[in-house]
Each structure stands twice: as C-alpha cells, then as structure tokens.
N, C-alpha and C positions, 0 to 999 in steps of 0.2 A: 396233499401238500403242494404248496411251490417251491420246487428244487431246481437250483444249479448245479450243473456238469459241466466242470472246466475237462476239457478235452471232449467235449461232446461231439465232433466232428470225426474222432478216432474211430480206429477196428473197435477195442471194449466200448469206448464212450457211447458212441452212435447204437449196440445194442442197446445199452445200458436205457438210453431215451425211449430206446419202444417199449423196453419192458416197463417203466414209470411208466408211458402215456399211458401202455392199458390197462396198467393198475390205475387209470383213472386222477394221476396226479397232472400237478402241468410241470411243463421242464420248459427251464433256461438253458439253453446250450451254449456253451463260451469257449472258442480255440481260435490259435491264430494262424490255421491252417499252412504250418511247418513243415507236422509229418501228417495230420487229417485233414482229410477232403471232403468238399462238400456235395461229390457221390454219398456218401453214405447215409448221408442224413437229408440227399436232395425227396425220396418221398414224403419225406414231412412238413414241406411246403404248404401253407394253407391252413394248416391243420391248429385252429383255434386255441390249443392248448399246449403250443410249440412254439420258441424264439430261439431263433438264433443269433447271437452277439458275437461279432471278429473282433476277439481282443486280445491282446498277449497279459498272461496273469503275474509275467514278472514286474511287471506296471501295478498305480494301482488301479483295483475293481469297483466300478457302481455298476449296480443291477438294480433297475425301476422298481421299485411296489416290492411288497415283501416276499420274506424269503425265507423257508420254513425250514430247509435242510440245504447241506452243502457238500457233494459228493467228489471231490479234487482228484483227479484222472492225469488232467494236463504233465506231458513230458515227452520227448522222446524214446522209446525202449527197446531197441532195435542194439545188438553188439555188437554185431555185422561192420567192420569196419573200409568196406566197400562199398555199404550202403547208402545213398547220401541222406536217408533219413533217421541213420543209425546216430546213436550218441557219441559213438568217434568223432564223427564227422563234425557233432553239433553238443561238442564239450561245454563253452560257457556257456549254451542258453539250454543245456541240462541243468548244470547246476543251479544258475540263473532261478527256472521254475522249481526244483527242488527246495531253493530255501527262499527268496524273495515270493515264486508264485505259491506256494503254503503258508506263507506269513499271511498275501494280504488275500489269499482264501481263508484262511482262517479268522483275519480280521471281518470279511462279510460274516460269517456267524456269528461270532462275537456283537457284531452290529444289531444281528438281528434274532440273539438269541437262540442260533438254528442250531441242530443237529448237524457235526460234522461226522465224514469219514474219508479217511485218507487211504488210497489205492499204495502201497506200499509193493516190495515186492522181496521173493526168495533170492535176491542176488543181493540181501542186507545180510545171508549168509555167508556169501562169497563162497571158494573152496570150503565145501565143508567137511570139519575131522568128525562128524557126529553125523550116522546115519539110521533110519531119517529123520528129518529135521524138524523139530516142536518149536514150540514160540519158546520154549526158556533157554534154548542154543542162544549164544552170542557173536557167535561167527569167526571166520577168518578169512579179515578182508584184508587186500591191498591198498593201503590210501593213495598211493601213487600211480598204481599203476595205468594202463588204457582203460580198465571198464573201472577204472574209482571213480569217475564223476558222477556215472549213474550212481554207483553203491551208496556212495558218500553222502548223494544228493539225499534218497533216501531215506537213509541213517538219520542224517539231519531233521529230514520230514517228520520223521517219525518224533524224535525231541524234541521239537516245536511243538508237536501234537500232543506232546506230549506232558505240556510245559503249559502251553494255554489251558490244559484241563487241570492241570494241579495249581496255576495260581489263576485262572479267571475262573473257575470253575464250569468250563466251556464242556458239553454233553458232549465226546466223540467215541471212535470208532476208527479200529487200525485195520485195511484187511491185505494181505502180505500174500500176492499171487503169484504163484509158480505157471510153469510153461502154458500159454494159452494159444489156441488154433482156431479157427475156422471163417467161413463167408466174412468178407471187407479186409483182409489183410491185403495192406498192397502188394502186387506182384514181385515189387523188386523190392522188397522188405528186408531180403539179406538173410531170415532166420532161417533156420534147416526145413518146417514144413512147406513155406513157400517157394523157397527153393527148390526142395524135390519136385513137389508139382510142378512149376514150371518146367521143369528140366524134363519131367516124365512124360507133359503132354505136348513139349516139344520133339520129342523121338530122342533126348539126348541121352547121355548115362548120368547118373548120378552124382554127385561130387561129394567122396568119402574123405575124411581126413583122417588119417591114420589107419589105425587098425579098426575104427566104428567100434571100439565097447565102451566110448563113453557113454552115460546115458539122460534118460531125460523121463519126464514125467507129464503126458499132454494131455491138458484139461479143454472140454469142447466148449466153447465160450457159453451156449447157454447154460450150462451148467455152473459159469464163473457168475454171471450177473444173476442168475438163482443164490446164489451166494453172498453176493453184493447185498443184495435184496431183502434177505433175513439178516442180516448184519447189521444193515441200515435199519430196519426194524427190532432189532433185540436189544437185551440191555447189556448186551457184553461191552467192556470197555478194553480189556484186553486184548492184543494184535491175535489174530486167526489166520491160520494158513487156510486159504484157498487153494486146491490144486487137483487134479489126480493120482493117487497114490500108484498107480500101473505104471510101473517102471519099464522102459523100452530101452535097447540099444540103438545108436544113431544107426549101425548096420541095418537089425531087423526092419527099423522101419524104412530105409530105403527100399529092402528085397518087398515088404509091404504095398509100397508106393506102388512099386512099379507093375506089382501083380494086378491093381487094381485098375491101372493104368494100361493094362497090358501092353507097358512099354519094355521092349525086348533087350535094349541098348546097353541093359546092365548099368553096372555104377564103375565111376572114375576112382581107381585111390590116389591121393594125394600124400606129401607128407605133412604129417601132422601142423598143426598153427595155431597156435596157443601162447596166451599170457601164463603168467604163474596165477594168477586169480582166475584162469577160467574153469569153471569144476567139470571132474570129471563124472562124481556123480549127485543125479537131483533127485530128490524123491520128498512128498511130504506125509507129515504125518497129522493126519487131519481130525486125530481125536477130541480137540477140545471143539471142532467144528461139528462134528457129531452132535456133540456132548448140551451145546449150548444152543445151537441152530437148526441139531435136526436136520442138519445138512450132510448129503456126499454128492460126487458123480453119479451119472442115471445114464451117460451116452458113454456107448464106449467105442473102443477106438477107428475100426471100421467103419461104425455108423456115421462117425464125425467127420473123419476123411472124405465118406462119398459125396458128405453134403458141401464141403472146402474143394474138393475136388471140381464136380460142377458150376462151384460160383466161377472156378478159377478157368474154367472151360470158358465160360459163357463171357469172361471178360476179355480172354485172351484172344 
C-alpha cells in the first residue's frame, strides 16, 4: 500500500515508517516538526519508497498520487508542563490537530477511499474509577482542566472517526495507546522515563513526586507499532487498547533505572504536583487485543529500558 503518517517525524511515527517500509509498503510522512524532528527519520533519506512532506494537518492536506491507507499520529503528547513540547505548553495547536487535523485526515481517506486509523490515547480515560481499563470504560475526565486539551482533543478525534464511519461509511480503525518508551523520545520530553534517564546518566537523583505509588504501564514501542500494524490490517472497527499490562510504581521504576544505570545519586522526593485529572493509576486491559489481533507485549521491561537507555547515552 501507499500510506500516509501524519506525525511521521515523531518518537511512534518515525518507527511506525520503518516498520511499513519493510513490510514493503511505501510511506508518505507528514509533520510540521513542532514536537518531531527530522533526526528520526533522517536515515530514510534516499530511500525510493519514502516522502517526506512539512505540513501542518490543522491546514488542509494534498498528498500527490494515491493513497491507500491513512494512519493520523500527528499531536503533541507530552503532559509535562515544563516541557516546551508538552501539550501545556501547546494548548491550541493540540487541540487544533485533534479536531481540524483529523477532519482533514480523515477527509484524505474519504478522498481516496483509504483505510483510516486514528492513534487515540488512554488519557480519553482520564482518572480512571475502573481498573483496568477496557474500551467499554467511559472515563472520567476533566473538560477544563490543564491536560483537557489533550483529552478532549482526543475524545473528539475519536467521534469524528467515528462519525465518518457511520455516515460516509469510511473503513477505520481506533487504536487507544497507553504509556509508550523507548529509542527517539526526545531528551527533554518531560515524561518520567526520559526523565529518569536523563537524570540517571547524568549522576543526578531522581525526581519523585510524592510518595512514587502512583503507577504506570510501559509499553516498548516495538511492541506499540506491532500493534498498530495488525490493527491497521484487521477488521476490527472497535477502539483497542494498545499498551502493557505490567503495572509499575513511578518509585520502583526509578530504584530500576538507577540500578541499571548504576547511578548511585538515589532519587529526589518532591511534593507531590498534580491536576485533579492526573491518574494515579494506569493499567490496560488488553483482552479484546488478544482476542481480535493475536496481539500482546513480547519485550519487557528491562529489555526495553537497556535498549532507551543506550540510545539516550549515545545522544546525550
């Protein structure tokens, strides 16, 4: 096929392209390098069955020749509100791509008949009172508060997608991905595994907030775009949690980090810093991805760290 990747420049996107190329499709890549850079996807230069287009998809989209599938990534996803590539920071041009840039992604399928799927995400749970979390959870979100523009955006994303399939009867594909790690996250990302790296193979301590029993659920990105991958190939139309079900505390994995790091500096606590929407616990429940894809996690969490670790060595 020829598929577009809006956010193809991204940590996921930019995998996301290798694993098409060597399945042998060609890929369009489209971002307007906000929060992706064109490190990620610089070896792909040359490479006969690779474009890259700098365009923002809150605009609208033309993409030359046809286009067989359409895989909508583009956003910023970072909650980090120190980060300047977090979504605090870059409130209306989240929401922005959340609803204008999913319209006119989804208008390129529509145009050309493609297969959509839309990258969604577990913060369309918000705090959740339901653990763990299945696609027939509804959430409990904050509309207002700091991380509602991501949520919202979304939300939204999702009922567009949802909306073109029930009245144009457009083919998609919802996939709803919980915490993701590894090689291309930028350094100053803001999320907790970049963070501790940083910090661990800086000699520094760790920076805990609170007591560290919130928890988290980290999925090693090949593992996400293996997901992506049967998704995009299946015929589920139903939203699918992506994610790793191994639930971690933000503690353990710091004490984690830092053994592997043998950085000695121990961790900072902090007092806690939190919204009323930020959860404290994530976990998915990845039965219907089983069930329909024949999909789970294969890397776990050691393995995935040494390999995030390294990149983060070799860039820093």
């Amino acid at each position: 096929m020829r598929i577009l990747v809006t956010g193809g420049a991204g940590f996921i996107g930019s995998h996301l392209c290798d694993r098409l190329l060597a399945e042998g499709h060609q890929v369009v890549a489209m971002d307007n390098l906000i929060t992706g850079t064109l490190d990620n996807i610089g070896h792909l230069a040359g490479n006969q069955s690779f474009l890259f287009l700098k365009h923002d998809v809150s605009n609208f989209i033309f993409v030359p020749g046809k286009v067989e599938a359409v895989l909508h990534l583009a956003s910023p996803a970072s909650p980090n509100p120190t980060s300047p590539y977090g979504y605090p920071q870059l409130p209306i041009q989240t929401l922005k791509v959340g609803a204008l840039g999913t319209h006119h992604a989804l208008g390129v399928a529509r145009a050309h008949k493609a297969r959509f799927l839309l990258a969604s995400t577990s913060e369309i749970y918000g705090d959740p009172q339901v653990h763990p979390q299945n696609e027939d959870y509804w959430g409990h979100v904050d509309p207002i508060g700091p991380r509602s523009v991501y949520d919202e955006a979304k939300r939204f994303a999702e009922a567009i997608t949802m909306a073109y399939h029930r009245y144009h009867d457009l083919d998609t594909r919802i996939a709803r991905i919980f915490n993701t790690y590894g090689p291309r996250m930028r350094l100053d990302d803001g999320r907790v595994v970049p963070n501790f790296i940083v910090q661990a193979l800086s000699e520094e301590p760790l920076t805990v907030y609170g007591d560290g029993m919130q928890t988290r659920s980290f999925c090693y990105v090949d593992d996400l775009v293996e997901g992506l991958y049967r998704l995009l190939l299946s015929e589920e139309m139903r939203p699918v949690n992506l994610g790793n079900p191994a639930e971690l505390t933000i503690g353990g994995l710091a004490e984690l980090i830092n053994q592997m790091t043998e950085n000695e500096a121990g961790t900072r606590v902090l007092p806690e810093r939190r919204d009323a929407a930020d959860p404290q616990r994530r976990k998915p429940d990845i039965a219907r991805a089983k069930q329909t894809l024949g999909w789970e996690p294969g890397v776990d969490l050691e393995t995935g760290l040494h390999r995030t670790i390294e990149d983060f060595r070799i860039r820093l």
